[in-house]
Backbone bond lengths (Angstrom), bond angles and torsions (degrees), N, CA, C in turn:
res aa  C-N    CA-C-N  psi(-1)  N-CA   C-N-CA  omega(-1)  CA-C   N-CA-C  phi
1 X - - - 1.460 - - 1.527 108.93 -
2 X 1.188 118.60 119.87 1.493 129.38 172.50 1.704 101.55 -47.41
3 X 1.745 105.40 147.86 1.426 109.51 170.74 1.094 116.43 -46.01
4 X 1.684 118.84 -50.01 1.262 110.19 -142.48 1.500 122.21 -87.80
5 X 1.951 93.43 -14.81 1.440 99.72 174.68 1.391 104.55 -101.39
6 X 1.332 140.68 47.17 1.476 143.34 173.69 1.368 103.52 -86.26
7 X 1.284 121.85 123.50 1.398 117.86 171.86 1.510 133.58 -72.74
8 X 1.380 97.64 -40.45 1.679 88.24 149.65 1.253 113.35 -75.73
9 X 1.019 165.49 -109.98 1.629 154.89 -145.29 1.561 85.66 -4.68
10 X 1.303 121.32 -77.65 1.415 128.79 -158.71 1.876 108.90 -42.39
11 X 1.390 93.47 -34.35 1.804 95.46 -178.06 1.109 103.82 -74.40
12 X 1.032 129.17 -51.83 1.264 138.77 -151.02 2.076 92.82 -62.30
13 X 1.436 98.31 -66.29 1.448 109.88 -178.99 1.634 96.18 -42.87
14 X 1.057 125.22 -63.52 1.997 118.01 -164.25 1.158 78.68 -56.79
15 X 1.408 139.28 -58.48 1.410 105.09 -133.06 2.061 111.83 -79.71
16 X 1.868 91.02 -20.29 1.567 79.50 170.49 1.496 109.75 -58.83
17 X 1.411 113.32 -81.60 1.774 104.72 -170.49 1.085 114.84 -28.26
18 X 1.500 143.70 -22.08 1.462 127.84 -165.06 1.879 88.72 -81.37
19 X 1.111 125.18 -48.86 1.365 130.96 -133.64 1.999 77.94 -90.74
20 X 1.380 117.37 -54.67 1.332 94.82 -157.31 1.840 110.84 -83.44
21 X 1.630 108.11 -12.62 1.797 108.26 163.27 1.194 108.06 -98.01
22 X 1.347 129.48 -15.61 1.363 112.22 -170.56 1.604 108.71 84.60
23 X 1.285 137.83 -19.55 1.095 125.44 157.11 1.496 145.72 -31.04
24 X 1.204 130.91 131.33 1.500 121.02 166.66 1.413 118.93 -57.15
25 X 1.293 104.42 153.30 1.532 118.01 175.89 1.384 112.16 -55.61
26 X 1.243 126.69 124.01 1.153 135.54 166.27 1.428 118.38 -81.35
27 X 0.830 128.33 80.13 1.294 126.69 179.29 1.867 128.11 -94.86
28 X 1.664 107.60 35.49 1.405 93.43 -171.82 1.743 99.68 -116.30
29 X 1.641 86.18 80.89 1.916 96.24 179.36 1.486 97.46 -121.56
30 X 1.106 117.95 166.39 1.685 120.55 156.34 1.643 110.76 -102.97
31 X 1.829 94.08 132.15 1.568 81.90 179.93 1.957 84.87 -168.42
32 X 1.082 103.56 132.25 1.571 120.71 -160.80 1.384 86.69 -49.48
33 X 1.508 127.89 -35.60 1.943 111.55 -165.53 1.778 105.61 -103.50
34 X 1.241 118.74 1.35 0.810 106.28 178.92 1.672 145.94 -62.10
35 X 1.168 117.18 11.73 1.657 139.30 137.73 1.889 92.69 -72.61
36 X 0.825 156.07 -39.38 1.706 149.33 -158.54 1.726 89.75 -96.14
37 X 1.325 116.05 -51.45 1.819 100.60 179.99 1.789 117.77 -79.63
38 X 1.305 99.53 -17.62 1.830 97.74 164.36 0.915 100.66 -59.96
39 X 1.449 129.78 -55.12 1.913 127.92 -142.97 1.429 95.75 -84.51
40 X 1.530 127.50 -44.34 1.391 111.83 167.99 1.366 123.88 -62.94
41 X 0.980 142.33 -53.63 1.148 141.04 -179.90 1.545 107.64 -50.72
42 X 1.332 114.03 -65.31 1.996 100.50 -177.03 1.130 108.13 -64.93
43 X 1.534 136.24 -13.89 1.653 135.24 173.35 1.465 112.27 -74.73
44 X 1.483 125.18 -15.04 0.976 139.40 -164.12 2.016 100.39 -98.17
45 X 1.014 92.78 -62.84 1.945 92.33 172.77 1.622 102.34 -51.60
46 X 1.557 82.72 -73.25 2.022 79.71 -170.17 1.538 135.09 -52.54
47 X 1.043 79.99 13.57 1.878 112.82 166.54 1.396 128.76 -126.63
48 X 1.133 102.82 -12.49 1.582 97.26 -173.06 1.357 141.22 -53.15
49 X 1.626 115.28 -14.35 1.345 120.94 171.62 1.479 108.93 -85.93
50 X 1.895 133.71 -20.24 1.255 141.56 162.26 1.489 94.31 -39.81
51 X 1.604 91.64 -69.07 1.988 100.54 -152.39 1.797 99.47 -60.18
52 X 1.025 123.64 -20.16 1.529 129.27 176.45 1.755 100.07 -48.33
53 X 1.277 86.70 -61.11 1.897 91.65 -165.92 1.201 125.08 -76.66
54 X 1.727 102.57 -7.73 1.298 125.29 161.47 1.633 128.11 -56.99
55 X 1.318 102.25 -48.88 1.250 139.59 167.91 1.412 111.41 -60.77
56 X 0.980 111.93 -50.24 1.857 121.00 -165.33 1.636 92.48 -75.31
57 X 1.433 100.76 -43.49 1.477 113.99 -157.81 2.185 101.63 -59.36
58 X 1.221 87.71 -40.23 1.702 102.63 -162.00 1.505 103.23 -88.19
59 X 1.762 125.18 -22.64 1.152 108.57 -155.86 1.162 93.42 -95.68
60 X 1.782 103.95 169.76 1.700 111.48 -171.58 1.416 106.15 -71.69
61 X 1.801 125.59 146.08 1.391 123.02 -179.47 1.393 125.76 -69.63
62 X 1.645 105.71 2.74 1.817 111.74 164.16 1.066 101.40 -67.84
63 X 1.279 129.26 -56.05 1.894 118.09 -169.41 1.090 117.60 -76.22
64 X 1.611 108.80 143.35 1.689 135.83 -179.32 1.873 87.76 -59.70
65 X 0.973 131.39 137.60 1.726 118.98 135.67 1.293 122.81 -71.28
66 X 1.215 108.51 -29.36 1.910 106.94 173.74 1.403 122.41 -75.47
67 X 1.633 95.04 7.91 1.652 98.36 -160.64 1.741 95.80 -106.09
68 X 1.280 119.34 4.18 1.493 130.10 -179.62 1.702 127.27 -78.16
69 X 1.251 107.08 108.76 1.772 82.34 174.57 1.607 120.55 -51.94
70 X 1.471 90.66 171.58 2.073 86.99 -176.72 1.707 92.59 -62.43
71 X 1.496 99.26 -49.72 1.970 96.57 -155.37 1.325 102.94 -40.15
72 X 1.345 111.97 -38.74 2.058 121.08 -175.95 1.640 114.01 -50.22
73 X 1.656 94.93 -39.28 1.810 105.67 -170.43 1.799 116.03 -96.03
74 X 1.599 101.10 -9.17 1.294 104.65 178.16 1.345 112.45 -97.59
75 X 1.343 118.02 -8.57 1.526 123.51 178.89 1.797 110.07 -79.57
76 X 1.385 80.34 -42.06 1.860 106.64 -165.64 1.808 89.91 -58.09
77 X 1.639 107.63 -43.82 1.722 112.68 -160.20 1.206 110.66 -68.64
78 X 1.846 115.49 -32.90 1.581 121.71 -165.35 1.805 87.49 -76.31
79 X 1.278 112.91 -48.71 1.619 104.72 -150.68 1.659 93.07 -73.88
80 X 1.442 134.69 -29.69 1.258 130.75 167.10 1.635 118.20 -52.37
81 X 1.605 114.46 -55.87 1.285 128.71 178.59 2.262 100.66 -38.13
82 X 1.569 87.38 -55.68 1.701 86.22 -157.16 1.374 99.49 -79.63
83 X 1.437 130.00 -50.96 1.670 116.92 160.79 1.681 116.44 -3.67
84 X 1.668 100.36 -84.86 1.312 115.35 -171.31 1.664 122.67 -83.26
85 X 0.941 108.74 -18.31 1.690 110.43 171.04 1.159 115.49 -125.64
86 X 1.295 141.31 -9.14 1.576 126.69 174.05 1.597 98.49 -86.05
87 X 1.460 104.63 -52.55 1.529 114.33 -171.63 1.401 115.06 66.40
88 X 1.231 133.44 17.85 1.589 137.47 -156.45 1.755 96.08 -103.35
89 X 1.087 114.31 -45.45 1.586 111.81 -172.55 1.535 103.16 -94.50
90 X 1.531 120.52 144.50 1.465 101.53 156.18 1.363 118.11 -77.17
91 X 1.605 97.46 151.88 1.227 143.51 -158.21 1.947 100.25 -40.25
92 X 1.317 103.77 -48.38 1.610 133.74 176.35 1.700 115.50 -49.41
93 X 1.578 119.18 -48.69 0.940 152.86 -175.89 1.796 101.73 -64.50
94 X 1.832 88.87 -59.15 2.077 87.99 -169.28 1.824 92.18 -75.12
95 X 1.159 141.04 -52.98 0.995 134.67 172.74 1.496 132.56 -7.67
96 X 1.602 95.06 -63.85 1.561 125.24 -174.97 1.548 103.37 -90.82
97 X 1.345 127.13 -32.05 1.843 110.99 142.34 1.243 131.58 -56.96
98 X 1.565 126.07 -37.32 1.489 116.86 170.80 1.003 121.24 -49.19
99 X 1.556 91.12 -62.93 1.656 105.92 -167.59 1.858 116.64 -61.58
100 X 1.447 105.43 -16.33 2.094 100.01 157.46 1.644 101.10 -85.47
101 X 0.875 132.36 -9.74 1.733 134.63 -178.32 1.562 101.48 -71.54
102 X 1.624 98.14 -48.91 1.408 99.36 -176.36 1.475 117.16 -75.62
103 X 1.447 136.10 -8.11 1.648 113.49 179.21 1.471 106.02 -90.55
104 X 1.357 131.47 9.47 0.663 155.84 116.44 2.259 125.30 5.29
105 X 1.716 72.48 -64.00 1.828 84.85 179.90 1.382 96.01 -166.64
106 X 1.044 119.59 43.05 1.810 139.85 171.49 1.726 113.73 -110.92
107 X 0.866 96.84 164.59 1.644 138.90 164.14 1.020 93.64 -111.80
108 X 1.759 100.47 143.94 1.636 114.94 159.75 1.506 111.10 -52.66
109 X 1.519 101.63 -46.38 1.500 120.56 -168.84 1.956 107.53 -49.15
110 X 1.094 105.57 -54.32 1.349 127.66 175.38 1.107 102.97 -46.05
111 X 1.858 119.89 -89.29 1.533 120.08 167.20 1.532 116.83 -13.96
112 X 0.790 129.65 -22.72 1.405 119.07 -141.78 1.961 89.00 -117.23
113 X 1.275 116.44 -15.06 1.546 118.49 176.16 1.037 89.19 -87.24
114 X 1.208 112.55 -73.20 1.722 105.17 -169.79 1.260 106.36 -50.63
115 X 1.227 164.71 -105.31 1.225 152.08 -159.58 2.009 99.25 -19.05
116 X 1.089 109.65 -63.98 1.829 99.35 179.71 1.779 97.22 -37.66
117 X 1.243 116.52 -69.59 1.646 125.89 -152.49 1.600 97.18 -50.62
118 X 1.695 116.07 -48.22 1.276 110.58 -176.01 1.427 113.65 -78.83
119 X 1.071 136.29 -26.92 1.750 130.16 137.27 0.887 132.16 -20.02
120 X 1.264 128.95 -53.87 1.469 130.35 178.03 1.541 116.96 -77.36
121 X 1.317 106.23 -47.72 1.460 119.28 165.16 1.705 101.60 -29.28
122 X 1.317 113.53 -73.46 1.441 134.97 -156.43 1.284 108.75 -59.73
123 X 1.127 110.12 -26.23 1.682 126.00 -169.57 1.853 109.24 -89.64
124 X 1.158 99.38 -18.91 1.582 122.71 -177.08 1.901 102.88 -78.68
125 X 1.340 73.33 -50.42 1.796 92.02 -160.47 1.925 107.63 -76.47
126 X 1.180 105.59 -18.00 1.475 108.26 -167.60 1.432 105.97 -109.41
């Protein structure tokens, strides 16, 4: 799948601008999932203090959470959001899309939590 039509890349991207202007979702692109990146993305805000505690809940107690960039916590939120509430892809699948979403605007170091956070999640859920 080409970058530019990746639907997560694409979430991930709305969901930064929404979070760091405050803007609404722009959504007037063509893109075969785009009913699948609306529903993540507004499932993702209108949740966002859930997926917070989700996050807090799963991550290891060495790391700050305040000490995260957003891009770090909005990646972690989409692949949490669709894990546990879309449920449409396996679990394996959204995993192994984030985590190419993330080198993207990652650290290995980074990658490598999120892959822990979505581990444990997965291990919960399965």
């Amino acid at each position: 799948m080409k970058n530019n039509n990746n639907p997560r890349l694409i979430i991930v991207q709305l969901l930064y601008s929404h979070f760091i202007n405050n803007d609404e979702f722009m959504f007037n692109f063509k893109n075969p999932y785009k009913k699948f990146i609306k529903k993540t993305c507004k499932g993702v805000v209108e949740n966002n203090d859930i997926l917070e505690e989700k996050i807090k809940y799963y991550l290891d107690k060495k790391f700050n959470f305040k000490n995260f960039e957003l891009i770090f916590l909005l990646i972690l939120k989409a692949a949490i959001f669709e894990i546990l509430v879309l449920k449409k892809t396996p679990y394996k699948v959204v995993i192994s899309e984030y985590l190419n979403v993330s080198k993207f605007f990652l650290l290995d170091e980074q990658k490598s939590i999120i892959n822990a956070v979505l581990d444990k999640i997965s291990k919960e859920i399965s």
